[in-house]
Structure formats: C-alpha cells, structure tokens
C-alpha positions in Angstrom: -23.4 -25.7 -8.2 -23.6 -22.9 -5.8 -20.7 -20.0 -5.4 -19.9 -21.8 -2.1 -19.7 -25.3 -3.2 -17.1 -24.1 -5.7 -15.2 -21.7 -2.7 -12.6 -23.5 -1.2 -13.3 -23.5 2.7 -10.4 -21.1 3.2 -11.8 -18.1 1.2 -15.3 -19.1 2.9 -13.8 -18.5 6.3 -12.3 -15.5 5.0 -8.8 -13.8 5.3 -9.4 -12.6 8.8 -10.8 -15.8 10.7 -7.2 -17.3 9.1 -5.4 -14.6 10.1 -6.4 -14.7 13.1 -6.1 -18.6 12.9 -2.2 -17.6 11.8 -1.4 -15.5 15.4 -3.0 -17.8 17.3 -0.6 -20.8 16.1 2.3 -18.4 16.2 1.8 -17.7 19.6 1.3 -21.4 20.5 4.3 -22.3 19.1 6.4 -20.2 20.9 4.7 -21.1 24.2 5.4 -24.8 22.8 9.0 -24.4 21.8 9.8 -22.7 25.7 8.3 -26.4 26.9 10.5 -28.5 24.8 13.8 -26.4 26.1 12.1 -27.0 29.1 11.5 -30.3 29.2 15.0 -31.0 27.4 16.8 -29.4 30.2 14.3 -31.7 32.6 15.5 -34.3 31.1 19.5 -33.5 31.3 18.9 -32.6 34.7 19.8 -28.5 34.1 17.4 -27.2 36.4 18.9 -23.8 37.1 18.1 -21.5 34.3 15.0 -21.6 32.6 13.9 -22.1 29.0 14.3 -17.9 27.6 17.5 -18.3 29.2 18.6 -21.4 27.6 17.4 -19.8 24.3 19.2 -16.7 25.4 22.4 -18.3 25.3 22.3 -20.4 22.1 21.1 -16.9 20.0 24.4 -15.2 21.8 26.3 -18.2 21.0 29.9 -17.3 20.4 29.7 -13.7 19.8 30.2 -10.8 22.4 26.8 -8.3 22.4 25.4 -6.0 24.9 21.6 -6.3 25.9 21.0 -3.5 23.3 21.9 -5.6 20.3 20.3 -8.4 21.5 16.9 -6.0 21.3 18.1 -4.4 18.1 18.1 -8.0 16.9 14.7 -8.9 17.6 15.2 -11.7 20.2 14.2 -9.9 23.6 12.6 -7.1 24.9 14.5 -4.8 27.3 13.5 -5.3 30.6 13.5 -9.3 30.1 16.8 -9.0 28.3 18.3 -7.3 31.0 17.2 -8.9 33.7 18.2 -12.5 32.9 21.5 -11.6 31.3 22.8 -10.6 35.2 20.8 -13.9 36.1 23.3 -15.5 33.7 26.1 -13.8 34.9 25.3 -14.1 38.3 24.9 -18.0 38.0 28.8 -18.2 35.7 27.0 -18.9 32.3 28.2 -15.3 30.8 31.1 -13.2 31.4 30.8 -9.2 31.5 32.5 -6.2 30.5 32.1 -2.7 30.2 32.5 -1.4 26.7 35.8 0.7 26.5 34.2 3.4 24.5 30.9 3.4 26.5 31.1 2.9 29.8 27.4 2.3 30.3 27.0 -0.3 28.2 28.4 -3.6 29.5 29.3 -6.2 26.6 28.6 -9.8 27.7 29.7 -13.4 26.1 29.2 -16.9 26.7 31.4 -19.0 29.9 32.1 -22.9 29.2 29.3 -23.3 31.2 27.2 -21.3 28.9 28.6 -22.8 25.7 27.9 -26.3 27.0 24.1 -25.0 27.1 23.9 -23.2 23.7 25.5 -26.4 23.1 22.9 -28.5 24.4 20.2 -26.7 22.5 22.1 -26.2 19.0 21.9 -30.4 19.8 18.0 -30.3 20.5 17.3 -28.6 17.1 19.5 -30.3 15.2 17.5 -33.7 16.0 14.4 -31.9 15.7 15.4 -30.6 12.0 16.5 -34.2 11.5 13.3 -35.4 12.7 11.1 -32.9 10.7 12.7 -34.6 7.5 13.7 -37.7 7.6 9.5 -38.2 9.3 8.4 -36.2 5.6 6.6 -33.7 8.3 9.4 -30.4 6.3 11.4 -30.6 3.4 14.2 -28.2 2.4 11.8 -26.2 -0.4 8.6 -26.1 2.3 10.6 -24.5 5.2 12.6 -22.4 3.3 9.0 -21.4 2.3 7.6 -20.8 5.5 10.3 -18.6 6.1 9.6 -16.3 3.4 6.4 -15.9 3.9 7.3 -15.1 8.1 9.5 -12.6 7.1 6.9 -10.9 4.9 4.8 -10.4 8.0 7.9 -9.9 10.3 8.7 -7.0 7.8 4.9 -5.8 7.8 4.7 -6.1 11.4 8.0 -3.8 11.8 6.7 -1.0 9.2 3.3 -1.0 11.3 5.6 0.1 14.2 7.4 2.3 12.9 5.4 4.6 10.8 2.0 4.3 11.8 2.6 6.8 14.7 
C-alpha cells in the first residue's frame, strides 16, 4: 500500500485547496442566505426593502444603536450601513435621534413596522433551525461546533487586520 492509498483525500488535496474550498462556501452561503430573505419576503408580499435590510433590522432588533455600533459589531460596513439605515428611516421601519451627548451621531431603533419585519425573519430562522434538526441535516453538538471552529477564523481573520500593518 502506497503513502497515498493510506492519505485520506483531504490531506491529498492539501490544506490550501480546502481552504480555499472553506471561503468559497462561506461566501456562497451568504449570497444564499440574502435569497432566502429574499424570496421569504417574495413570498409575504414585502417588496419594499431588500434582503441586507431585512437582516438589518432583525440584528438591531429591540435595541437602540447608531450605524457605528452596528460596524463595531461586525454586521455592516460603513457606507452600506449608513446608507440603508436612512432608507429605513425614510420608508417608517426605524425611528432616529441624535445622541444627547454627541450631536453627530444619530441613534436609531426599530418602528412597528420594523419589528413586524425582524419579526418575520426571527420566524424564517426559527423554521429553518427546526428544519435543520428535526431533517438530522444539524444537531445541537455539530452546530455548536461549527461555531467554534468560525470563530477561530473570525478571530484569526480580525488579528490579520489589525496587526499585520
């Protein structure tokens, strides 16, 4: 028996081909998850915001941020954040409101018209966690591992950033 019939095929690809294999999927997914909001709010007949949006406003949910949190936390970068949280505002799905302190930053929260959308979405991904288990497709102890191991690179990514300059 040869070295490579004993390899499995992952260390004969190698670490990079699956790494590579890794980002590719990552960025697929997100692409696919903006499709299901998409096609969810198709579906409902909300045709007015689009899918970042919709996203947008389940991750604000019922707390009061300014754009720059929402960056801080990771969610959206700052033009993009900007620009569709006065979209929102503009189309009654968020309130605004200067900070007291800071009178350049503007804090923003969720209307009833944006909770019934965050709503709408905590709904989609509640059946779709449902669906993941009760179909055997992610149990408890495997997502709880892929989240681990995402975080791992998440943190990697963010020490890359910050101190490779």
């Amino acid at each position: 028996m040869t070295v490579h019939e004993r390899m499995p095929a992952r260390q004969e690809r190698g670490f990079m081909a699956e790494y590579l294999d890794t980002l590719s999927l990552v960025e697929r997914l997100h692409r696919l998850l903006l499709d299901v909001v998409k096609d969810e709010f198709e579906r409902v007949g909300v045709l007015e915001i689009n899918p970042v949006q919709a996203l947008l406003l389940f991750n604000v949910g019922e707390n009061e941020v300014t754009a720059g949190e929402l960056k801080s936390r990771g969610y959206y970068q700052g033009s993009n954040v900007s620009y569709n949280l006065k979209k929102l505002v503009d189309m009654d799905y968020m309130h605004h409101q200067r900070c007291e302190i800071d009178r350049r930053a503007v804090r923003v929260r969720l209307t009833a018209k944006g909770r019934a959308v965050a709503d709408a979405v905590r709904a989609l991904f509640a059946r779709h966690a449902d669906g993941l288990q009760s179909r055997d497709v992610l149990g408890a102890d495997r997502i709880e591992q892929i989240n681990v191991t995402l975080k791992r690179v998440e943190r990697y990514w963010t020490d890359q950033i910050r101190y490779i300059y």
